[in-house]
C-alpha positions as CSV (number, residue, x, y, z in Angstrom):
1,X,116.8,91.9,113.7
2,X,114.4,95.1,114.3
3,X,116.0,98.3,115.6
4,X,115.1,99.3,118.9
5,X,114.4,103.4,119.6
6,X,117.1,104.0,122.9
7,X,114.6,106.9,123.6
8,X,110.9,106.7,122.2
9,X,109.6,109.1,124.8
10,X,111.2,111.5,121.9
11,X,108.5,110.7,119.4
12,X,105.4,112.8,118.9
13,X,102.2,112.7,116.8
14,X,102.5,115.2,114.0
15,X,99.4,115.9,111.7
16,X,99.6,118.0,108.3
17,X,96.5,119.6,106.6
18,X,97.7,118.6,102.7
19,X,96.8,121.0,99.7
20,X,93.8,118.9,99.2
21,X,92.6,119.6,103.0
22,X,93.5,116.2,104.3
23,X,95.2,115.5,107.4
24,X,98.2,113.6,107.1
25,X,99.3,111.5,109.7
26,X,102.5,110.9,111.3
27,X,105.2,110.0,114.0
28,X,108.5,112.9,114.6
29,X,111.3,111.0,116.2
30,X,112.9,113.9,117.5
31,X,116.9,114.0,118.4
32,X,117.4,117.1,119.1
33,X,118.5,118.4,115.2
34,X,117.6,121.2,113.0
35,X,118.1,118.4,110.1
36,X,115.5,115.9,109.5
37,X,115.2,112.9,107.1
38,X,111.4,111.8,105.9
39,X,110.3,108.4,105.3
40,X,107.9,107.3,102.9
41,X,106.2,103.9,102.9
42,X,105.0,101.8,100.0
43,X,101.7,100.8,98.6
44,X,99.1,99.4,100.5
45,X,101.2,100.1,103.2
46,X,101.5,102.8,106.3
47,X,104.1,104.5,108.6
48,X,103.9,101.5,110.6
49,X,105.7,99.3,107.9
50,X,108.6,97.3,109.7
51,X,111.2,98.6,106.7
52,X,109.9,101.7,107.6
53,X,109.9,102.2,111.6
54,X,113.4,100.0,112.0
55,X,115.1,103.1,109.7
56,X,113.9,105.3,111.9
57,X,114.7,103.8,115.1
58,X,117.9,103.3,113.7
59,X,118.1,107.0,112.5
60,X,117.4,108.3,115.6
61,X,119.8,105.8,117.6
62,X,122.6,107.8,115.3
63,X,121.6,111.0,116.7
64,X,118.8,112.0,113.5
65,X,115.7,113.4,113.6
66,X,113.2,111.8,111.2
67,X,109.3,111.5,110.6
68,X,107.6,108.5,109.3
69,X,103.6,109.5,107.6
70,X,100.7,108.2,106.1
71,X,100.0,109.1,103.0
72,X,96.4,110.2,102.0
73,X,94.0,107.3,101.8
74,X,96.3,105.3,103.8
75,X,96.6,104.6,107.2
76,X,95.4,106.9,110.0
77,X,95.6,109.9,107.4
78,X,92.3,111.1,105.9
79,X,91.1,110.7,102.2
80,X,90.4,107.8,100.2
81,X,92.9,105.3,98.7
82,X,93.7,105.1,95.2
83,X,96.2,102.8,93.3
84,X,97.8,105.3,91.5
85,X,98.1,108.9,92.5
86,X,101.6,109.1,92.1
87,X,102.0,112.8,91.9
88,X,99.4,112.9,94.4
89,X,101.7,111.5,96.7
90,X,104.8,113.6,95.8
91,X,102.6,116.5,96.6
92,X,101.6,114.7,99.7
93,X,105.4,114.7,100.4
94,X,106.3,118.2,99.2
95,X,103.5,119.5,102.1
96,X,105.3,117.2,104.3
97,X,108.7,118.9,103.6
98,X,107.4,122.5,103.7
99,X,105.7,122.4,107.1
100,X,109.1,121.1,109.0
101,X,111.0,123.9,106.8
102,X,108.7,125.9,108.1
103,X,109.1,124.7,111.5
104,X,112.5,125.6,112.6
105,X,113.6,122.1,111.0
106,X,115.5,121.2,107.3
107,X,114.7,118.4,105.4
108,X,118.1,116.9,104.3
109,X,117.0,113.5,102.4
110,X,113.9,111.8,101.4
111,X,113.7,108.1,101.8
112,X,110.8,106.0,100.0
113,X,110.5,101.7,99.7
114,X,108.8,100.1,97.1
115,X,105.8,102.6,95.7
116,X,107.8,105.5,98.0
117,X,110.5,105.2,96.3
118,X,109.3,106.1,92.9
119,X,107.7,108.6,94.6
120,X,110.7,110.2,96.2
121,X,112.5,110.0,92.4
122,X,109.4,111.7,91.4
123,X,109.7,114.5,94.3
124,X,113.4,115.3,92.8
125,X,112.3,115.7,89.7
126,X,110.1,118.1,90.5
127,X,110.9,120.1,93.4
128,X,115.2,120.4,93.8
129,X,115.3,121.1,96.8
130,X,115.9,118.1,98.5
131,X,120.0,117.3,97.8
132,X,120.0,113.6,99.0
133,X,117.7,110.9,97.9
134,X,117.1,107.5,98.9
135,X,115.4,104.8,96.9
136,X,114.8,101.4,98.2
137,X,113.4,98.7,95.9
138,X,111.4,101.8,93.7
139,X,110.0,100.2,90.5
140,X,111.1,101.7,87.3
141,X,108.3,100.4,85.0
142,X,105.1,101.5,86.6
143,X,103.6,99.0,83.4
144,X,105.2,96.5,84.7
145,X,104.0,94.0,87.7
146,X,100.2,94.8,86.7
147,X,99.0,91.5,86.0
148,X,99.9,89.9,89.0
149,X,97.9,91.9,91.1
150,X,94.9,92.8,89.2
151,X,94.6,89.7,87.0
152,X,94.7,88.5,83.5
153,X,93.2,91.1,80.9
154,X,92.9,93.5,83.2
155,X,92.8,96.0,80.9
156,X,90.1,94.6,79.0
157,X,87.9,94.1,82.1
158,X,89.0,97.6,83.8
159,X,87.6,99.3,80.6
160,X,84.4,97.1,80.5
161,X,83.7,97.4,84.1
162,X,85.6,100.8,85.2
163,X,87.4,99.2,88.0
164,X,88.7,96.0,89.5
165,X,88.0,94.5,93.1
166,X,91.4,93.5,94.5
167,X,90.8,90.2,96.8
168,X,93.1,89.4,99.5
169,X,92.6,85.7,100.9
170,X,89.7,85.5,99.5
171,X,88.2,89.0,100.8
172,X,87.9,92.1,100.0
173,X,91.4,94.2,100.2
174,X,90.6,97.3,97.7
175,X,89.2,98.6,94.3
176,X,91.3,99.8,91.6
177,X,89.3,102.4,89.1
178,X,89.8,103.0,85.6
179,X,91.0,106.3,86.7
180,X,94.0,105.3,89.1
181,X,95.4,102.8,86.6
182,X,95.7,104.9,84.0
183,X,97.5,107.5,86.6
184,X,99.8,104.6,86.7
185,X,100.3,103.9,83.6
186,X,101.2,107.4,82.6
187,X,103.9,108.3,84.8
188,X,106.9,108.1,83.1
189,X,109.8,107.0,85.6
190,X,112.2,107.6,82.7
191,X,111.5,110.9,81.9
192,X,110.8,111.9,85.1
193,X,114.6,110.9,86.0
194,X,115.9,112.8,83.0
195,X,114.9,115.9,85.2
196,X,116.6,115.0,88.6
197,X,119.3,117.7,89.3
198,X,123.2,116.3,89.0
199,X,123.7,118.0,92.1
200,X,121.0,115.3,93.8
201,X,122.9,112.5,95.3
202,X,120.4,109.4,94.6
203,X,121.0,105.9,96.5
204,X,119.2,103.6,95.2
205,X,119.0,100.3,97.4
206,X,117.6,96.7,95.8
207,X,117.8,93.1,97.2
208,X,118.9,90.7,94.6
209,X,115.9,88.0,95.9
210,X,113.0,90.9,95.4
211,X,110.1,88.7,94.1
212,X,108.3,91.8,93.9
213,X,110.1,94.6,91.7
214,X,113.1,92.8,89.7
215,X,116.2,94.1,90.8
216,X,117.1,94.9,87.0
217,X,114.9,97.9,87.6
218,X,117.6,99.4,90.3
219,X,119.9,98.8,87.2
220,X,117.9,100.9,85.0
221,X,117.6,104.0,87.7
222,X,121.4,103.5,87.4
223,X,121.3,104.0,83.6
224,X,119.6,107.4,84.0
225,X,120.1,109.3,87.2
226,X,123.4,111.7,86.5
227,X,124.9,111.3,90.3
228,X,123.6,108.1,91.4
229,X,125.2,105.0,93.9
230,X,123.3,101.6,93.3
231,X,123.8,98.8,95.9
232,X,122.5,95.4,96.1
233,X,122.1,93.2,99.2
234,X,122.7,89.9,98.3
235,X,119.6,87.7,99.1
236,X,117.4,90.3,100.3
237,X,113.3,90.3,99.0
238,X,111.4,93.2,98.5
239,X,110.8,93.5,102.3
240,X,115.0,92.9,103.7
241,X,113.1,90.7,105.7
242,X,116.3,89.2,107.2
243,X,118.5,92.0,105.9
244,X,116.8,95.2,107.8
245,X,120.3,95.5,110.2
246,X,122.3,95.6,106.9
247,X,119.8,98.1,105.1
248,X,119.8,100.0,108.5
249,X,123.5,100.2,108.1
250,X,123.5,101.6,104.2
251,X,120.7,103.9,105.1
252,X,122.6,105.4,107.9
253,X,125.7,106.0,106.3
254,X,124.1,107.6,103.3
255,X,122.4,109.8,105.5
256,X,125.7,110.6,107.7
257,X,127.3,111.8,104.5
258,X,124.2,114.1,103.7
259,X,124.6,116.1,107.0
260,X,128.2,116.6,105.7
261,X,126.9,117.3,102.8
262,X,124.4,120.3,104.5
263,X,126.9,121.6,106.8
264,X,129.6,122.1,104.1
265,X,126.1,124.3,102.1
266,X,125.5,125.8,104.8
């Protein structure tokens, strides 16, 4: 069942020039709070992503203030898509966090699905400033799942041709260059985790039905991450397609405990 906003006269348009000079798109559910939790969708995705806009209905129906954005190349947000660009992304997000720090506001947890939340793991191993960290269904191998998107030998053909036309029902969906794939394939989850604070309080969130990223990669965030919680919903897929009340529910609480969390720092 979605999650229904009791008050979406509260949310505003909110665009952020990025260090690159593109605008970056997105919605501020505002309750009212100095604190405020960002959410960061997956690949090929937007802001608009159901995952995405039932946590923050459901964030704002427990009193938080949240914002929802497009990263560049994707949705309304200016610049062109690529398939990699992890880092690009985390510095998409770290712009994202410094304007609302800079506007009265303090950015108490990250949240990410699928490619967002490597991307938020990336941000923490970065940045440490962020304290709570939310990964739902992040992939841990970024060499991993390759093939069944781009093809067989799609290495071989990727280096012949320098990119690779993605088709989606039998039309054009996007083009993956040589470039972007090789972004992917060297970014090092691993090593990036090595370098996430023990202070950082990760969640990491998988459904034990994803078809998409195996849940044994939720495992091997747990291996790694010094001061990490791993929870699996029982037949969920990579979308919690009939599971969004119960991930509302762990999101929440997580997020409950970081404003303890923040007011005990303060």
């Amino acid at each position: 069942m979605a999650q229904v906003a009791q008050n979406p006269s509260q949310q505003q348009k909110v665009i952020i020039t990025n260090k690159y000079g593109n605008k970056l798109v997105g919605i501020l559910h505002e309750s009212g709070t100095k604190e405020i939790v960002i959410l960061c969708h997956g690949l090929r995705s937007t802001k608009e992503d159901d995952i995405i806009k039932n946590l923050a209905a459901a964030l704002e129906n427990a009193g938080v203030s949240s914002f929802r954005f497009d990263f560049t190349g994707n949705g309304e947000s200016e610049g062109s898509f690529e398939f990699g660009h992890y880092w690009r992304e985390v510095d998409d997000l770290h712009d994202v966090v410094q304007h609302f720090h800079g506007a009265n506001h303090k950015v108490i947890a990250i949240i990410g699905h699928s490619k967002g939340g490597s991307v938020v793991l990336l941000y923490a191993s970065k940045h440490h400033d962020i304290k709570t960290v939310v990964n739902l269904s992040g992939r841990y191998d970024l060499k991993a799942g390759l093939e069944e998107r781009l093809g067989k030998d799609y290495l071989e053909r990727i280096k012949k041709d320098g990119f690779i036309d993605v088709m989606q029902s039998g039309s054009f969906d996007y083009r993956v260059t040589l470039e972007s794939l090789m972004d992917r394939l060297d970014t090092n989850m691993h090593e990036a985790c090595l370098q996430i604070d023990k202070e950082c309080r990760v969640l990491t969130v998988h459904g034990s039905s994803d078809p998409v990223i195996p849940v044994g990669d939720a495992s091997e965030f747990a291996k790694i991450i010094p001061n990490h919680k791993l929870i699996i919903i029982e037949g969920a897929d990579h979308s919690y397609t009939n599971h969004q009340d119960e991930l509302a529910s762990v999101v929440v609480n997580r997020i409950k405990e970081a404003l303890v969390h923040f007011s005990n720092d303060v």
